[in-house]
N, C-alpha and C positions, 0 to 999 in steps of 0.2 A: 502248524502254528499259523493263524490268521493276524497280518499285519497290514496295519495301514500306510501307506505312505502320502503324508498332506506338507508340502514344503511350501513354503515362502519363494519367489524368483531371489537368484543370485545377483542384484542386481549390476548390470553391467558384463556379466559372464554367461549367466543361464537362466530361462523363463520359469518360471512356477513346475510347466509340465514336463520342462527337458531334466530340471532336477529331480525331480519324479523319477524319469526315466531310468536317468544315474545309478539313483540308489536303487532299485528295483534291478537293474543287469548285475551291478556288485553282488547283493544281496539272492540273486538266482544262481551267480556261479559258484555263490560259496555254498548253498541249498537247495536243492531242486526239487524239498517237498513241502519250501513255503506258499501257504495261498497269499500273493500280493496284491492289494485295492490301490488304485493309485488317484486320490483327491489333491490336484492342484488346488494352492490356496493364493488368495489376494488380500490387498487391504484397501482397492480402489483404486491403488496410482497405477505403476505399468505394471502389468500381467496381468490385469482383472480381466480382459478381454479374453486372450488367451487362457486363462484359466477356467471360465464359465461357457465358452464351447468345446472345452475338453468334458465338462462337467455335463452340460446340459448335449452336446452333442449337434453343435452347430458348424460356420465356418466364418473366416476374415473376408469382408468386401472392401476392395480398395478403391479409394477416390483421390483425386486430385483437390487438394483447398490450402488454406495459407496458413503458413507456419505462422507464429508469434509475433515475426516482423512484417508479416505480409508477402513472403514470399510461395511462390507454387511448389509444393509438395507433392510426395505421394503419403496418404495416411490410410488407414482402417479401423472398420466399426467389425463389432460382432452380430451375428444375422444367425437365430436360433428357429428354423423356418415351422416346427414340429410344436414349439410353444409362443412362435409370432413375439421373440422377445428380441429386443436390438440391444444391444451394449455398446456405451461410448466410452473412452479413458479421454479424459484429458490432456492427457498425455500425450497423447497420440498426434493431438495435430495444434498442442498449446505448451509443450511439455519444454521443461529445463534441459534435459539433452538434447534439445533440435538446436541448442543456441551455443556457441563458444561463449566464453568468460566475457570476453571482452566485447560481448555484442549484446550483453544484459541492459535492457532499456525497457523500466518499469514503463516510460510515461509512453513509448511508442508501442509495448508489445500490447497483443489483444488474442480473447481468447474466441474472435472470427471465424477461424477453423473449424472449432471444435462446433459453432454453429451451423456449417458448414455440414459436417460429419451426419446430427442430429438430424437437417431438414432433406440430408437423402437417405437416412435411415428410414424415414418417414414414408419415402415412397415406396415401401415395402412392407406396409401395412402392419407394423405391429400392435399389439396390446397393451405390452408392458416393453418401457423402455429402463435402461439402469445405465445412471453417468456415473463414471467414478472419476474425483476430483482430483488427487494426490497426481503431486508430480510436476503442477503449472509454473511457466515461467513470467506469470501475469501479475500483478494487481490492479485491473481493470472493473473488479468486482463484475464479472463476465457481461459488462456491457457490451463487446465486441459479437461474444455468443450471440443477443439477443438482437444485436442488428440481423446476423445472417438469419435471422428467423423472422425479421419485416418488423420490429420495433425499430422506433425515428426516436433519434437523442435531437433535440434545437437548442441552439443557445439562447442568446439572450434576445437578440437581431431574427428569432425566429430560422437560422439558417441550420440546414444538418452537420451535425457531429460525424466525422469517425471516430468510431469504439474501439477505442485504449487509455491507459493509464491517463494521458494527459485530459484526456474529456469531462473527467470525474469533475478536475475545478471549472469546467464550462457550462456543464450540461445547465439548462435554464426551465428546460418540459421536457415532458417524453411523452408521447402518443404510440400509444398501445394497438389500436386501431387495427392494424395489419399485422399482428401477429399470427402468427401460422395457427388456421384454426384445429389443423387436425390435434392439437395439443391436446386442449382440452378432453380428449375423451380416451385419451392414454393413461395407462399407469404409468408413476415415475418415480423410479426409487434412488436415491441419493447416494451413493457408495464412499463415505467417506469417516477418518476414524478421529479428525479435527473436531473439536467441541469448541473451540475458540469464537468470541461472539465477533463482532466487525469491528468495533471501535474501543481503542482506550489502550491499557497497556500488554494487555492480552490479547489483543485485537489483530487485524490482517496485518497493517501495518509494520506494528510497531514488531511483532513476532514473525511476520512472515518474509516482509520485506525485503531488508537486507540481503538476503540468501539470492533474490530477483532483481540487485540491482539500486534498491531504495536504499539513496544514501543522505535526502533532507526527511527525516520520520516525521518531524511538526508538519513542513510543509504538505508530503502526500497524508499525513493525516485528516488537514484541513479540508483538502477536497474529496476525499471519501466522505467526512461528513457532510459538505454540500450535497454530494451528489445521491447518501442518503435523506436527507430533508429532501429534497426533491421526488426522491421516491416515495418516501413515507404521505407527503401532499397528494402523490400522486395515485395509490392505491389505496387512501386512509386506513393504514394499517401500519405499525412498526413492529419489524421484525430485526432493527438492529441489534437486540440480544438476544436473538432466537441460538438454542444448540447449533452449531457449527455454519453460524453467519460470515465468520470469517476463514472457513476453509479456499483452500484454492483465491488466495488474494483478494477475499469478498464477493466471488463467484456464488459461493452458498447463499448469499445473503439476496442475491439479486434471484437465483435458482427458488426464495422462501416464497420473496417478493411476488414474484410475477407468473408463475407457474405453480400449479396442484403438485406437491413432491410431499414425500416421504423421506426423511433423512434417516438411515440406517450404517449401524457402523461396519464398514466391507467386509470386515473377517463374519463378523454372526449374518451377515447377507449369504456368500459365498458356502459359508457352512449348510446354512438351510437348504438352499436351493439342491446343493449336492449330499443331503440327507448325511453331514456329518455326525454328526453326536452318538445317532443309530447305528452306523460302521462302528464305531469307536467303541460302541458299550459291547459289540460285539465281537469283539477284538482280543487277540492275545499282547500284542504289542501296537504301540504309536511312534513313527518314525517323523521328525517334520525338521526344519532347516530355515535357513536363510544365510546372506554373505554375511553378514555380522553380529555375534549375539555379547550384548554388553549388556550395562545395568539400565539403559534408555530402554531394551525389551523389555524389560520389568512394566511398561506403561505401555499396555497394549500392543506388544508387536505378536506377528503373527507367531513365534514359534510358543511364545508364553499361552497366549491364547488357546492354542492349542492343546497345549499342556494341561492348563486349567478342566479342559471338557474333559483330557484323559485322567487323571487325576478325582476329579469325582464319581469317575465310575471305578476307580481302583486298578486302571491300567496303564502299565508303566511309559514311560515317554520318555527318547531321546531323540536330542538333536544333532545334525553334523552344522560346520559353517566354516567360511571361510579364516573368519577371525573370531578368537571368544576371547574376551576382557571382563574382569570381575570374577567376585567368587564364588564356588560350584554351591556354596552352600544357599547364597541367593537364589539361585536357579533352583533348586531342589526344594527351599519353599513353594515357588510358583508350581511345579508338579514336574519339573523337569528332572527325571534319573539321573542322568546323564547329558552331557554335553560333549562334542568330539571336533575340534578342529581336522580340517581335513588338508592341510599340509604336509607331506611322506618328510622335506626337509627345506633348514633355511630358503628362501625364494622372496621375489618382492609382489607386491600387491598386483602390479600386472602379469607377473610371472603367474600369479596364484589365480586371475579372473581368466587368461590365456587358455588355464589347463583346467576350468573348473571343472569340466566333465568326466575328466579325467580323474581325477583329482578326488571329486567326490564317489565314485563306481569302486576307487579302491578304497576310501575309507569306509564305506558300505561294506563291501567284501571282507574286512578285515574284522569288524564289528561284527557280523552273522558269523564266522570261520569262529571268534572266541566265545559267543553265544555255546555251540555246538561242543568245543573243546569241554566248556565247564559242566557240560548235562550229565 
């Protein structure tokens, strides 16, 4: 039996490829004449790194740059040397878990870092670069990004800006001028699975906000619009309702603006590149995951998704997760067989992210042992 294994990260417990792992040792010791494939999957925010040089066959480069407040971190890009492809997350060095609850400050945080990450990715000459967005604790609409990269925000007095939230109601020009030229003759693909435009009630704001910290919506929405009018004068072109303008706090929007990108959504990124569809048609079973399957997967999350590719080639799919909510028969429209929480017994959410590895190796195990029993 040829089985796939493409999981979602656990988020919080285990990365895209350690759940892989999981189910792939469960699933060897109850069988040991399965052929297992093991495709880590992403959706842009954290694991895409991690999951795309498992895929592609690359490694982590760490650098020092500033977390969301400005402070010195350690973060990492991904450096694929064999196809000269770099990968950034956002995450990584702009992300929601670098910050306590109570240190959530739309107007201070900035996504500096992650420009940071991008202009020493740069020094290692690649071709194609791929950011993925999910995950940011920003709404700076990544003005911060494109300073570290030699873009001047001025006010109104002509004096520079620093890049964060609060700058959006300042910024008066921008001079492009010194933007890093090696940009230009990169590929740049957008990893992100937000369609959300920048402005209005759908917009970064008003939907993304809150979650980072925005707690006046009128007011930060006023100066995102300045600070697009501003842009829009400045490269006469409006891309404030472009597809996924307000992904990543308005980052996407500035990512349309000012840079040659590609906006693709992570899961059919991550698939292509790691030739999923073609494992899959070829496949006797699809195994894939995440920490939580409810009825919000139903709108693009990675284990549906997945589901969907198996499913039109006529092969069956199931998921393990830490928590499933809703009912099976939802899931079974989208292509899902099955659905398997992977709890042995009562336990609480930390208890359950504590032992994920655990956790999911046996509920693997148990699912291939009753596969076997029923042949």
């Amino acid at each position: 039996m040829d089985v796939i294994i493409a999981p979602d990260s656990f988020k919080g417990s285990l990365s895209s490829m350690e759940a892989a792992e999981a189910i792939e040792k469960g699933m060897k010791r109850a069988h040991e004449g399965l052929t297992l494939t093991k495709i880590p999957i992403a959706d842009g925010g954290e694991g895409t790194v991690d999951a795309l040089i498992a895929i592609l066959g690359g490694r982590k480069i760490e650098e020092v740059v500033e977390d969301p407040l400005g402070r010195n971190i350690q973060a990492s890009f991904g450096w694929v040397p064999s196809k000269k492809i770099a990968v950034i997350e956002t995450a990584a060095a702009s992300g929601l878990p670098l910050l306590a609850k109570d240190e959530l400050n739309p107007y201070e945080a900035s996504t500096y870092g992650t420009g940071q990450l991008l202009k020493r990715a740069l020094d290692f000459g690649p071709e194609q670069v791929i950011i993925g967005l999910g995950g940011s604790a920003t709404v700076d609409a990544g003005v911060g990004f494109l300073q570290a990269l030699g873009v001047t925000f001025l006010d109104e007095k002509g004096y520079e800006i620093r890049g964060n939230g609060k700058a959006l109601g300042q910024i008066s020009s921008i001079d492009v001028s010194n933007l890093d030229k090696r940009l230009a003759s990169i590929q740049i693909q957008i990893a992100s699975d937000v369609t959300n435009p920048l402005l209005g009630r759908n917009g970064a704001v008003a939907v993304f906000g809150p979650q980072k910290g925005v707690t006046n919506i009128e007011e930060f929405e006023k100066m995102m619009e300045q600070y697009a009018s501003v842009v829009v004068k400045t490269i006469g072109e409006d891309m404030r309702s472009r597809e996924g303008s307000g992904a990543a706090g308005g980052f996407g929007f500035s990512l349309q603006s000012f840079l040659k990108v590609e906006m693709k959504r992570g899961l059919s990124l991550i698939a292509d590149l790691g030739n999923l569809e073609n494992k899959i048609k070829e496949s006797s079973l699809v195994i894939t995951g995440e920490g939580k399957i409810d009825v919000q997967s139903l709108f693009g999350k990675v284990p549906v998704g997945i589901a969907k590719v198996a499913q039109s080639h006529q092969v069956p799919c199931v998921a393990f997760s830490g928590c499933v909510e809703g009912e099976s028969a939802l899931f079974e429209k989208e292509g899902l067989s099955a659905v398997y929480p992977i709890a042995n017994r009562p336990m609480t959410l930390e208890q359950s992210m504590k032992q994920g590895a655990y956790l999911l190796e046996e509920a693997a195990y148990r699912f291939t042992k009753s596969i076997f029993l029923l042949k």
